[in-house]
N, C-alpha and C positions, 0 to 999 in steps of 0.2 A: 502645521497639521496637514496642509494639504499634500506639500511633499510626501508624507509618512504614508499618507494613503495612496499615491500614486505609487511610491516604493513596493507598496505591498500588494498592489492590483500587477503590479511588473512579475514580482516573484513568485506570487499565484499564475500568472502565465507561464510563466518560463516552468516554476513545477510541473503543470498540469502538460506543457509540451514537451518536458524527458520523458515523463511518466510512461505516453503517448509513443513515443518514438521507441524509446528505450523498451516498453513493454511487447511491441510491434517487434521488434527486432529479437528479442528472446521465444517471442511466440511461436518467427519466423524457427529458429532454433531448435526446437521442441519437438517439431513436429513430429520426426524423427518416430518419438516415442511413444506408444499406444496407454501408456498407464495414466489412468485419469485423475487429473490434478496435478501431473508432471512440470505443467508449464508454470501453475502458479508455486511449486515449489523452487523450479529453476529461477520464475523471477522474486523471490523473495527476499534475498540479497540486493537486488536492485531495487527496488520499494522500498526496504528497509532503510537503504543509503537515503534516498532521496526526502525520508522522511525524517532522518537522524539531521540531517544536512539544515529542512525547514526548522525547527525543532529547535535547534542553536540560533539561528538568523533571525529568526520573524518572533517579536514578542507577542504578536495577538494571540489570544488564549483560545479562539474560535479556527485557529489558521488550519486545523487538519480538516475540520467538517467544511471550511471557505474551499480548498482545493478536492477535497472528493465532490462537493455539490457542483462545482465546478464542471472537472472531470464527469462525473456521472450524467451530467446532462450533454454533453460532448457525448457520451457511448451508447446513449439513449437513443441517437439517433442512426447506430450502427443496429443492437438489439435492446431491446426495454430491458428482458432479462440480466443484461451485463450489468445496465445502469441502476437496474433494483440493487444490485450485488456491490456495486462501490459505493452507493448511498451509504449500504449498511452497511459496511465496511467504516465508513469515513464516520459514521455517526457512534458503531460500540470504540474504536479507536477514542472519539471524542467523548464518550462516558469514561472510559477508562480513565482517559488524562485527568478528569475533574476527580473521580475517585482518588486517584493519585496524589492528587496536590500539587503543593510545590515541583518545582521544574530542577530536579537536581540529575547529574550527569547519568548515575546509575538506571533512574524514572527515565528517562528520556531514550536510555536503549531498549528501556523494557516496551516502552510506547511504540517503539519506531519498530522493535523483532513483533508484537504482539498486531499491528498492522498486518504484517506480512499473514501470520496467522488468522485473522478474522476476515481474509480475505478468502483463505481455504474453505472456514468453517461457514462462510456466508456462498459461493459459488457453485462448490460440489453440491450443497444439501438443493438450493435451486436449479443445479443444473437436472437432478434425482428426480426432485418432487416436480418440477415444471416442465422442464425443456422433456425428458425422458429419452424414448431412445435405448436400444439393445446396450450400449456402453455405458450410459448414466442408468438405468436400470440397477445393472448389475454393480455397483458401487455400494460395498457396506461401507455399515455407521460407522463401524472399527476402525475401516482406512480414512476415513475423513478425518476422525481422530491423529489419526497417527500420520497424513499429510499436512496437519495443520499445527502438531508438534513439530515435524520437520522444517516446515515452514518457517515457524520462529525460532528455531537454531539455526538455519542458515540465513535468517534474518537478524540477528544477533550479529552472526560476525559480517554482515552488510551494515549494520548501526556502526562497527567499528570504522570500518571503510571510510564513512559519511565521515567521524571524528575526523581523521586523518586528514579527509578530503579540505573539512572545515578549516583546520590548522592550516591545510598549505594557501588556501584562501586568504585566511588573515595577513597571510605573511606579505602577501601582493600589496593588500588592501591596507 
């Protein structure tokens, strides 16, 4: 027992430090481009992987709200605002999953692309209503919408990714 929990105190680290690195690194990326919510569409694919990836590995039922409470308190101390945004993030992800049920291959992409999504739909509307600012101002409903559609299509074929990634895992292991 105690093993299973150190295993999964490990894999909660190591998630919450790609996430970290990985999402740093696409931000760096992004910057580039002025359209708001660009970065969290560009990293939605990577989130998604990383989520697809957890999701196979880790049987606790609580493991996506363990790594964004995680996470969220990590970014908390960069801005609150961030950390409000992965809380929620981590927590409709983790109603979803319960809505959902059982854990079958299809559920598990829709969880992991649907992530990438309630990351849009929880950041732009905070970045809007709280942070403000001439750029988040001007941010309609529409496009949060339609960035957070995007978001879970190209999180979707990030969910695939993560399968692939998991296969070639197994294969070592």
């Amino acid at each position: 027992m105690k093993r299973n929990k150190t295993r999964e105190l490990v894999q909660i680290a190591i998630a919450v430090a790609a996430i970290i690195v990985g999402g740093y690194g696409i931000l760096v990326l992004s910057a580039p481009f002025a359209l708001p919510g660009i970065k969290f569409i560009m990293m939605a694919p990577y989130l998604s992987m990383i989520m697809m990836i957890l999701l196979q590995r880790i049987e606790d039922p609580y493991m996506i709200l363990k790594i964004n409470a995680v996470f969220a308190l990590i970014m908390m101390s960069i801005n609150l605002f961030m950390g409000l945004s992965i809380a929620l993030s981590g927590l409709s992800t983790q109603i979803l999953q319960k809505l959902l049920g059982v854990k079958t291959s299809f559920k598990m992409k829709l969880i992991a692309s649907a992530y990438s999504a309630f990351v849009v739909l929880t950041a732009l509307p905070i970045s809007k209503y709280f942070i403000g600012g001439a750029v988040f101002e001007a941010i309609e409903n529409r496009w949060i919408v339609i960035a957070a559609c995007l978001a879970f299509f190209v999180g979707f074929v990030g969910s695939l990714v993560g399968i692939f990634i998991n296969k070639r895992i197994a294969r070592i292991y």
